[in-house]
Structures are given as structure tokens and as C-alpha cells.
C-alpha positions as CSV (number, residue, x, y, z in Angstrom):
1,X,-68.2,33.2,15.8
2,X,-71.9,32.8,16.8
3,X,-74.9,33.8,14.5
4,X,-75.5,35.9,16.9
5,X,-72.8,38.6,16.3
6,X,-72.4,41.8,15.3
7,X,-70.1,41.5,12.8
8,X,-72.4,40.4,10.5
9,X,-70.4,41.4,7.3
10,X,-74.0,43.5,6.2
11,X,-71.8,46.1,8.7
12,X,-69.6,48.1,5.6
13,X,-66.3,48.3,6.3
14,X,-64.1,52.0,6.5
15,X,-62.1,52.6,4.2
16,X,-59.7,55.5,5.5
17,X,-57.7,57.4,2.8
18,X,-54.9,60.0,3.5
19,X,-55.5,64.0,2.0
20,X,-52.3,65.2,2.6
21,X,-50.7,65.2,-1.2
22,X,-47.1,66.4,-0.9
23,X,-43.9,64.2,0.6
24,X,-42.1,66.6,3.3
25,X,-40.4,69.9,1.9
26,X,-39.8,68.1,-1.4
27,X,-42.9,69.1,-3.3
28,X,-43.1,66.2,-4.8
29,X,-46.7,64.7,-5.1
30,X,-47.9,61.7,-3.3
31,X,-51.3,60.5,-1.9
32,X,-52.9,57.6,-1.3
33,X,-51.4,54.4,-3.2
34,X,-54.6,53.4,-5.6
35,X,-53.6,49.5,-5.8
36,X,-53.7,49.4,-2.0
37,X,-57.3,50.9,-2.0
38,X,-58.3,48.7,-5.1
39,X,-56.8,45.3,-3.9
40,X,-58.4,45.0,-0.8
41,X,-61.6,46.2,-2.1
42,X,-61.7,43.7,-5.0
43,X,-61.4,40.8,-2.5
44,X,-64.2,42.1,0.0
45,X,-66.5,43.6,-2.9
46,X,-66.3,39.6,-4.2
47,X,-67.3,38.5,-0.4
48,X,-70.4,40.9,-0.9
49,X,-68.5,43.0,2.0
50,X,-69.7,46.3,1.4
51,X,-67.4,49.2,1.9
52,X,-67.3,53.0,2.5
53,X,-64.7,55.8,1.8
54,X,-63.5,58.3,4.0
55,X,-60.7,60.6,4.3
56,X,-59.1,63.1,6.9
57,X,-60.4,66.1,5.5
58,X,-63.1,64.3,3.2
59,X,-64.1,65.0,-0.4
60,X,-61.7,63.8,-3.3
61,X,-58.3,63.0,-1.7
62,X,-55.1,63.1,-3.5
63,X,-54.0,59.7,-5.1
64,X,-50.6,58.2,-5.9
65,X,-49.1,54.9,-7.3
66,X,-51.9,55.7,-10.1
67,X,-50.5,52.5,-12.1
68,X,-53.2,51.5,-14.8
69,X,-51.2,48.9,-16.1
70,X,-52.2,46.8,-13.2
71,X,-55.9,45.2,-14.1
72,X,-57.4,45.8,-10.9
73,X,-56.8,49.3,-11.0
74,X,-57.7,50.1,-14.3
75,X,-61.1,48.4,-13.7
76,X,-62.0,50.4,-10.5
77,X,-60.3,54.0,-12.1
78,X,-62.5,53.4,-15.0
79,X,-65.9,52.5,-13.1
80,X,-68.1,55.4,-12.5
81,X,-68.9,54.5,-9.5
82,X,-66.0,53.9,-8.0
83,X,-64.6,57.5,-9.0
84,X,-68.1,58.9,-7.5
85,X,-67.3,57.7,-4.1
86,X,-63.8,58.7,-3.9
87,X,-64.6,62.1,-5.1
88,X,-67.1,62.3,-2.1
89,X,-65.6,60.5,0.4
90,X,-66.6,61.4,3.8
91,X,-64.7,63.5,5.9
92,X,-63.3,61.0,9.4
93,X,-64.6,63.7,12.0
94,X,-68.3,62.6,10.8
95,X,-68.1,59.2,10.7
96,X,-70.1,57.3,13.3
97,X,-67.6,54.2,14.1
98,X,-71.0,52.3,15.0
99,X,-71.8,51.5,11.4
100,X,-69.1,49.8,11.0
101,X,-67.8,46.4,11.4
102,X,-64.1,47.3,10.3
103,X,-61.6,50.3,9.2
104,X,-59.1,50.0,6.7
105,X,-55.8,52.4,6.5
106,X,-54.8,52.6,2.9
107,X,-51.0,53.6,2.6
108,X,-49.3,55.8,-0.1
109,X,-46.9,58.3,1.9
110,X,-49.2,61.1,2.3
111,X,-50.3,58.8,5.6
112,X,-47.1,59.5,7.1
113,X,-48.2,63.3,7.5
114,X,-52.2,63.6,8.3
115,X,-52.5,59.4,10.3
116,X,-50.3,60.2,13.2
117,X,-52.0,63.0,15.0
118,X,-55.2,63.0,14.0
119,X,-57.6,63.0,16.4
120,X,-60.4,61.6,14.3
121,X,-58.4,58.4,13.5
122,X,-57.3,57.9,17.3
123,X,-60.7,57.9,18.6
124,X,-62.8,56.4,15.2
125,X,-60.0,53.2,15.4
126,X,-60.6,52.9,19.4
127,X,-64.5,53.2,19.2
128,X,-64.5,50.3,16.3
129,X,-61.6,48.2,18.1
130,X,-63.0,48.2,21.7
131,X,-66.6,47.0,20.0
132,X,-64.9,44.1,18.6
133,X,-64.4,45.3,15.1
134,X,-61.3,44.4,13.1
135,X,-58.7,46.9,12.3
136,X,-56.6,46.6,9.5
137,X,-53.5,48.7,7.3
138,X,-51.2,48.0,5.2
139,X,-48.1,49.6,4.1
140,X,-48.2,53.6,5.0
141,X,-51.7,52.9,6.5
142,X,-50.4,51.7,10.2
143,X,-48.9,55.1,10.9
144,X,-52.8,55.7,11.8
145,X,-51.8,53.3,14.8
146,X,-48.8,55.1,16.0
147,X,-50.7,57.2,18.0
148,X,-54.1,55.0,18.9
149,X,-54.7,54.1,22.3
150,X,-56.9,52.2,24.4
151,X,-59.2,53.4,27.0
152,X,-57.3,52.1,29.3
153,X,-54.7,54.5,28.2
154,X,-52.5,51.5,26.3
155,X,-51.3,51.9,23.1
156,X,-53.3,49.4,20.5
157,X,-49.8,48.2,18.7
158,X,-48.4,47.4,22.1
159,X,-47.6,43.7,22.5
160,X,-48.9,43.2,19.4
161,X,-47.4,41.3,16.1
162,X,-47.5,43.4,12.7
163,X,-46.1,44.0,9.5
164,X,-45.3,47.7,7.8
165,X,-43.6,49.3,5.1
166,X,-40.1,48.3,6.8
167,X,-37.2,50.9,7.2
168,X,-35.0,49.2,4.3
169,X,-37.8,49.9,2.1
170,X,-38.2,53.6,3.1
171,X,-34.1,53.5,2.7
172,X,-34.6,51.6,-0.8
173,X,-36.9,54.4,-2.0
174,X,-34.9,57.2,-0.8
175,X,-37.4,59.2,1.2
176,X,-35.9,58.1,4.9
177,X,-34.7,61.8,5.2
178,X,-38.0,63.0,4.3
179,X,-40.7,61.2,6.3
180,X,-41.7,62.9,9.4
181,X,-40.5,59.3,11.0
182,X,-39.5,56.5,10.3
183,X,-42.6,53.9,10.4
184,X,-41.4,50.4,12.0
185,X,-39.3,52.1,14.0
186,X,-42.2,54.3,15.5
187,X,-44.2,51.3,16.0
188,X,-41.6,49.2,17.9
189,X,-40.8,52.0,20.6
190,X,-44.7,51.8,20.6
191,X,-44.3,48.2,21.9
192,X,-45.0,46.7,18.7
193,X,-43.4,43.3,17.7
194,X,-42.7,43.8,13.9
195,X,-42.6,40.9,11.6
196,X,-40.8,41.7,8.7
197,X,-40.1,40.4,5.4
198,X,-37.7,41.0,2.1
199,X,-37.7,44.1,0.5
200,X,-41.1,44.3,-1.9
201,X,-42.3,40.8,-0.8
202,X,-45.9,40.2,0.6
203,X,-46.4,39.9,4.4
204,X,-49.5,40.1,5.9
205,X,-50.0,40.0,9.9
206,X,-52.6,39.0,11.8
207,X,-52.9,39.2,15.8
208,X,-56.3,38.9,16.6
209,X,-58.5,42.1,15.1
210,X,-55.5,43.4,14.1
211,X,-54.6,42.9,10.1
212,X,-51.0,45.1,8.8
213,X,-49.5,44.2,5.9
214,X,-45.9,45.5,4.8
215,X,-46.5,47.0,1.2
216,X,-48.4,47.2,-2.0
217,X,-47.7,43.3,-2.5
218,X,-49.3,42.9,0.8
219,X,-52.6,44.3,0.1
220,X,-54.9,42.0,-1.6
221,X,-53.8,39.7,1.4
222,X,-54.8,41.9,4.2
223,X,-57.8,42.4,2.3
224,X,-58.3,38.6,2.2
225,X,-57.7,38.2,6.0
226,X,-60.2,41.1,7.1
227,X,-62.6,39.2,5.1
228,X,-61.9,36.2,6.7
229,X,-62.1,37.3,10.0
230,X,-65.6,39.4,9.3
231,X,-66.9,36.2,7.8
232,X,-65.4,34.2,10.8
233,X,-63.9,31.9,9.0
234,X,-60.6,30.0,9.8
235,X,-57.6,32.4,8.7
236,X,-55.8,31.0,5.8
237,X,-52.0,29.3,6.3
């Protein structure tokens, strides 16, 4: 990558966090998965890879997987600033995809019911995709790309290799009757070539500025590839 490009990681990277906060008819809670916001964001904050927050319907979006056990977490949920910006995140309709140099789709089921169909995230991913910025998700996050296409009418999974929370894990967790769909399968009839990997284990994809990973193992590792391919730097074996 030449000095001369725009991906100069001073461009912040999107952050894009679900608001929908309930799973189906259940009732139950859900959200976006905190470790999968926090991961990634630990490896690019160490880069000096800025990053912004937005959600679908913006201000303070509903969180999930709220596990303070895990270090990373319980640094970030405990850091005042940190809390301030996800409290105020931006709403996606306002964002100006020319800011930034990449999007990130946090998972955490409540994806699976605002992602898909909304218009913000089609045309926000497109803009930042066809100006050569890198899009990444992991887990729940790529059913933002269900739905994305190209302007040349394309889907952007099509032909392309990824990873995503797999059907056996949906199956595993007992929810496969009550997401909307059923994620890997969505994103093969898209044309997709999904890579995927035991139950719970990290995968992380990478087909050119396209970064998925498969579940909340995976995230810290897409987080590492975005910042690799931002910084230009070799991918990692």
C-alpha cells in the first residue's frame, strides 16, 4: 500500500452496534455482545486506530453477553469514556461513510433483527466498500451483509470466502426456531463460500476488504486483521 493512500489509519474506523434488544417473540433480552465490541477495539485502540460508535437507531443501544469476568470487558465497562460514547452513539442514517476508513458489525443476536433490512447499513457498507475501505463482522454482525449490494447491483458476499456464527452453533444455543433466519445459510444462497470451524473455536476470514469472523472467540482476531490491512501490513498466517 503506497504512502499515498487513503487509508491512512488517522481515518476512524465505524463501529456499527445493533438497537434491537429482544430475541423473536421470546422476550428474552439480547443486544449487542460487549466482548465483541471490546476485543476488536482493544487491538485497534493499541494500533492508535481511532474508532467511532454508531447504532441503527443511535443513542445508548441495548447490550448482551455483559461478562465482566473477562478483563477486557471489565476495563472498557468501567472506563468513563468508553460508557460516554456508547451512550451517545450516533444514529447510522447520519453517518457520512467518507470519514471513514472502515466499518465494523458487532454481533450479539439483536443483529439478526435490525442488520438485514436496514437501509442505512446497505448503502453506509457500499459507500465505504466501493472507496476501498475494509469491511469487517464477526459473529451476528455479517447479517448486516445479507442484504448489501454493489452498484453494480451484485451482492458484496457473493463469491466471496467468510466465516459466521455457523448453524450448529445457533442449533447449540437453542435459538434456530427463533431467529428471523438462519445466518450461514442466508449468506450461502447469497453466493457466499462459508468457511467454517468447530463449534466455539476462533475463525477469522479474510477475502480481500472483507474481514468475518465466526463468534465471540473470533473477535480479537478480526480486530487484528482490520488493523493489519488499514496499516497495510502483511496479513498474519
Amino acid at each position: 500500500m503506497s504512502q499515498t493512500s487513503t487509508h491512512h489509519p488517522a481515518k476512524p474506523v465505524l463501529f456499527v452496534l445493533t438497537s434491537h434488544g429482544t430475541k423473536g417473540s421470546t422476550g428474552q433480552p439480547t443486544g449487542y455482545y460487549l466482548g465483541e465490541v471490546t476485543h476488536p477495539l482493544a487491538v485497534l485502540q493499541a494500533a492508535g486506530i481511532p474508532v467511532e460508535f454508531a447504532s441503527i437507531q443511535g443513542g445508548e443501544p441495548p447490550v448482551d453477553g455483559l461478562n465482566l469476568d473477562d478483563t477486557i470487558n471489565a476495563r472498557y465497562w468501567n472506563d468513563s469514556a468508553f460508557r460516554d460514547a456508547i451512550r451517545h452513539t450516533q444514529r447510522l442514517g447520519e453517518v457520512d461513510p467518507s470519514k471513514y476508513s472502515a466499518i465494523f458489525f458487532a454481533g450479539g443476536h439483536g443483529a439478526m433483527w435490525d442488520f438485514p433490512d436496514s437501509p442505512d447499513v446497505a448503502r453506509v457498507t457500499r459507500e465505504i466498500y466501493e472507496a476501498g475501505g475494509v469491511v469487517g463482522a464477526v459473529c451476528h454482525g455479517p447479517a448486516a451483509l445479507v442484504n448489501v449490494t454493489l452498484s453494480n447491483g451484485a451482492y458484496l458476499v457473493a463469491g466471496k470466502n467468510l466465516s459466521a456464527f455457523t448453524d450448529d452453533e445457533e442449533r447449540a444455543v437453542k435459538l434456530d426456531q427463533v431467529v428471523p433466519f438462519l445466518l450461514t445459510s442466508t449468506l450461502t444462497q447469497r453466493g457466499a463460500q462459508h468457511h467454517p470451524a468447530a463449534d466455539w473455536t476462533a475463525k477469522v476470514v479474510v477475502d480481500g476488504r472483507l474481514v468475518t469472523g465466526q463468534n465471540p472467540q473470533s473477535a480479537s482476531g478480526v480486530g487484528a486483521a482490520i488493523r493489519d490491512l488499514l496499516l497495510g501490513q502483511p496479513a498474519q498466517a
